[in-house]
N, C-alpha and C positions, 0 to 999 in steps of 0.2 A: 384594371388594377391587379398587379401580382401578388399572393402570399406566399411567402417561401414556406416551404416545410418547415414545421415544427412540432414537440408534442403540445399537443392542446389541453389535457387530462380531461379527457371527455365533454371540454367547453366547445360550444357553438365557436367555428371559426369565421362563421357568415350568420350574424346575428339577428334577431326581428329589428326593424326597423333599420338596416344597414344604410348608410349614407348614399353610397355608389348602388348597391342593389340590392333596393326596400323590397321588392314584389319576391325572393327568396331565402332563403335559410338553408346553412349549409353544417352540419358535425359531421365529426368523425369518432366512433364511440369502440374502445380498445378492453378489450376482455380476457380474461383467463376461464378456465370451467366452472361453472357452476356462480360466477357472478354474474348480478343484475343492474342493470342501469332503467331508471326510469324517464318519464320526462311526460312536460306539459308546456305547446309550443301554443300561444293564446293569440287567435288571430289569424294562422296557420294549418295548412293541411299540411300531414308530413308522408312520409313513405321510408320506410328502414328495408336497409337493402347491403347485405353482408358479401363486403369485399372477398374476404376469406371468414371458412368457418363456418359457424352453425347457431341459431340460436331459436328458442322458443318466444314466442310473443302473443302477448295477451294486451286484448285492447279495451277495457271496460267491461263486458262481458263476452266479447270475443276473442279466439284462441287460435292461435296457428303452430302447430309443432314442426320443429326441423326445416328452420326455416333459411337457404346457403345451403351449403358442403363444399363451396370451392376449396379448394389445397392451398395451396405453396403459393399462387397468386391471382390477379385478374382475369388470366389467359385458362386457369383448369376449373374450366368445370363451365356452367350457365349460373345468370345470376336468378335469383327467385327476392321478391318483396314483399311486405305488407303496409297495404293502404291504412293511413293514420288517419281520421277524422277532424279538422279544427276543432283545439281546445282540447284534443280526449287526453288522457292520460295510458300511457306505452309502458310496459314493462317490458322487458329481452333476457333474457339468460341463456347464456354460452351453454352449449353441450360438446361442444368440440376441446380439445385442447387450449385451442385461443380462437379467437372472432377480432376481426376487424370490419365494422357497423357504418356502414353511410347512414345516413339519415339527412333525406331532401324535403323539401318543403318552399310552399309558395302562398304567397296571402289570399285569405279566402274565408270570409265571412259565415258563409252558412255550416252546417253540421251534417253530413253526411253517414252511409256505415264504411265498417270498416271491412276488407277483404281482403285477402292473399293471393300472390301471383305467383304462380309454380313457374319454373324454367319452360311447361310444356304449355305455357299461356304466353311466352314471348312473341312477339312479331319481329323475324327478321329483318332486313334490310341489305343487299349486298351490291353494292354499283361500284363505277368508275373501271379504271383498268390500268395496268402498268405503263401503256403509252403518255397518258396523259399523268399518272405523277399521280392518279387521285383514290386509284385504289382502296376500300374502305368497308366494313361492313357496321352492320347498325343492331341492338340490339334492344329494341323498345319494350321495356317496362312497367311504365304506365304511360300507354301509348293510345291512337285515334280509338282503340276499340272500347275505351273504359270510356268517353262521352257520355257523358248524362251518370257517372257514378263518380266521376272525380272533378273539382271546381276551377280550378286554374292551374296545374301543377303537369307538367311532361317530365318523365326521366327515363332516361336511356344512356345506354355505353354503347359508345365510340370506339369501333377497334381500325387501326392503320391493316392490311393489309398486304404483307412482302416487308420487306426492312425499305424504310425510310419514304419520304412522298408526303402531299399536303394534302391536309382534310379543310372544310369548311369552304372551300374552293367553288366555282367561282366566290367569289367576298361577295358579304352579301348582311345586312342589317335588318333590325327589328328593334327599333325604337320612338317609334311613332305610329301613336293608333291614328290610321288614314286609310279604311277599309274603301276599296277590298285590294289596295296597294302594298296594305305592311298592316302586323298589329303590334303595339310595345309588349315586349317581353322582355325584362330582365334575365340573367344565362348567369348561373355560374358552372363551372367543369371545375374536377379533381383529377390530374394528371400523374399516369404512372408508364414506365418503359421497361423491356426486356431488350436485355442485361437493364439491372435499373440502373446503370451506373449513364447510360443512354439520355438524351436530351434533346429539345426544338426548342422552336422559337413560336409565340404567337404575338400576332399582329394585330394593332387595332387602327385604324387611318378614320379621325372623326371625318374628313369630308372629302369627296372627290376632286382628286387631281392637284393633294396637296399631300408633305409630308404625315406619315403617322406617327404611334410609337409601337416597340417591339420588345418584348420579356421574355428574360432567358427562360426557357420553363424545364423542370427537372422533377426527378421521382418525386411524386408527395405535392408539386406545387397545384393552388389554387390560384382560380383566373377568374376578377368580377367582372362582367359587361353590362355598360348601362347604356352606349349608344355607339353607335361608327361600326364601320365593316370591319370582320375581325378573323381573317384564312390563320393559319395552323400547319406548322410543318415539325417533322422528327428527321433527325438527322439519317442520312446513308447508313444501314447495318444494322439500325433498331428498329422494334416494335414500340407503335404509341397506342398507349386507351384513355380515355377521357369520359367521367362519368358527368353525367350533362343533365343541371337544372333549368327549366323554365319554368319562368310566371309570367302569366301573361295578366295584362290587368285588366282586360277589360272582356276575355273570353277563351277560354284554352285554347283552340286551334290558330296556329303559328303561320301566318305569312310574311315570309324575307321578301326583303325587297333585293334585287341584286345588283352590285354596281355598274350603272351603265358601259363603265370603259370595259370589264368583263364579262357582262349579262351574254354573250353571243356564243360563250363556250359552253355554254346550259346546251347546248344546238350539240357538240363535240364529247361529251360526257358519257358514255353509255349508263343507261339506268336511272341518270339523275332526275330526271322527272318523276320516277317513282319513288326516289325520295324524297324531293317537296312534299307528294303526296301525302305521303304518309306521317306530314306533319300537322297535317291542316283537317 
């Protein structure tokens, strides 16, 4: 399912209990300095994660200051997070000029603490190559290493790589817990381009070797995935990033399954097995 961009005023645009994708939660939270936004996502572990900007965050009795600095967009600077607890109650306050706030989130019963993730706690990721179209780096934020500190929840940004090429390549799904083949996990992503005026197309095909569908995607657009193979491309001459939720329902670490007509270029991808990796 596609959302077009639009202003939300700081409403959930991927809600608890979503139809098309219950196992995540997705806002987008718009700031000026010196305002706060709160929230209490019941059911839900969350993670605030500031596109641009800066802000301080307190999570019941824990504190994380200067939390961001990126500038002007997705592409200046590294991203930095804080882990939100099911149920806890988040305050944020802008110290920048303005903040723009992801806040992701995946269901998850028990209560955990809460912790911050500086830009120098990311785990990179960088594979594919210009041959192959698939060029790509990875930039995990609440990634394989937080195991046993966070419950169902992966987020990470997706940066394209050169102008233009497809990400998510070979196609490859994750909607069916059938270990140790696949495990279901719900995905949403939040898509942005340089120039943003820049654009692709993602693709979902529910079942092999039959038609799928395909959504225009543009600055700002969200993309739900509840099931079917689903590659991703940006057009010749832009840059694409995609900030990327999972929930997985039945245990954090992610196994895709990949589609058989494509599974043999995983063999042609340099790197890409070190990115399965690092999902699982």
């Amino acid at each position: 399912m596609h959302i077009p961009p639009y202003e939300n005023q700081n409403q959930p645009i991927v809600d608890v209990d979503d139809p098309t994708v219950p196992l995540t939660y997705f806002n987008i939270v718009k700031l000026r300095r010196d305002e706060a936004f709160e929230y209490r996502v019941p059911g839900y572990e969350t993670c605030i994660v500031p596109a641009t900007g800066t802000v301080d965050v307190t999570v019941e009795g824990f504190a994380a200051t200067a939390i961001g600095g990126r500038g002007v967009d997705v592409w200046d600077g590294e991203p930095e997070g804080v882990y939100v607890p099911t149920g806890a109650l988040a305050r944020m306050v802008c110290t920048s000029d303005r903040a723009e706030v992801f806040v992701a989130g995946a269901r998850f019963a028990e209560t955990l603490e809460p912790f911050a993730v500086r830009h120098t706690d990311l785990d990179m990721v960088q594979y594919g190559s210009d041959n192959t179209k698939t060029h790509r780096k990875i930039k995990h934020i609440l990634g394989t290493k937080y195991h046993g500190k966070v419950g169902r929840l992966l987020v990470s940004e997706l940066f394209t790589v050169g102008a233009g090429g497809w990400s998510g390549f070979p196609s490859h799904k994750h909607d069916t817990d059938r270990l140790p083949l696949e495990t279901r996990h719900d995905e949403t992503y939040n898509f942005r381009f340089r120039p943003n005026h820049g654009s692709g197309v993602q693709m979902l095909q529910r079942e092999d070797g039959k038609p799928g569908d395909a959504y225009h995607i543009v600055d700002g657009s969200t993309i739900c995935l509840d099931r079917g193979y689903h590659p991703c491309a940006v057009l010749p001459g832009y840059e694409m990033y995609y900030f990327t939720i999972l929930g997985g329902l039945s245990q954090r670490s992610l196994v895709q399954y990949f589609q058989p007509s494509h599974a043999n270029q995983i063999e042609t991808i340099p790197g890409i097995k070190d990115m399965i990796a690092k999902f699982k």
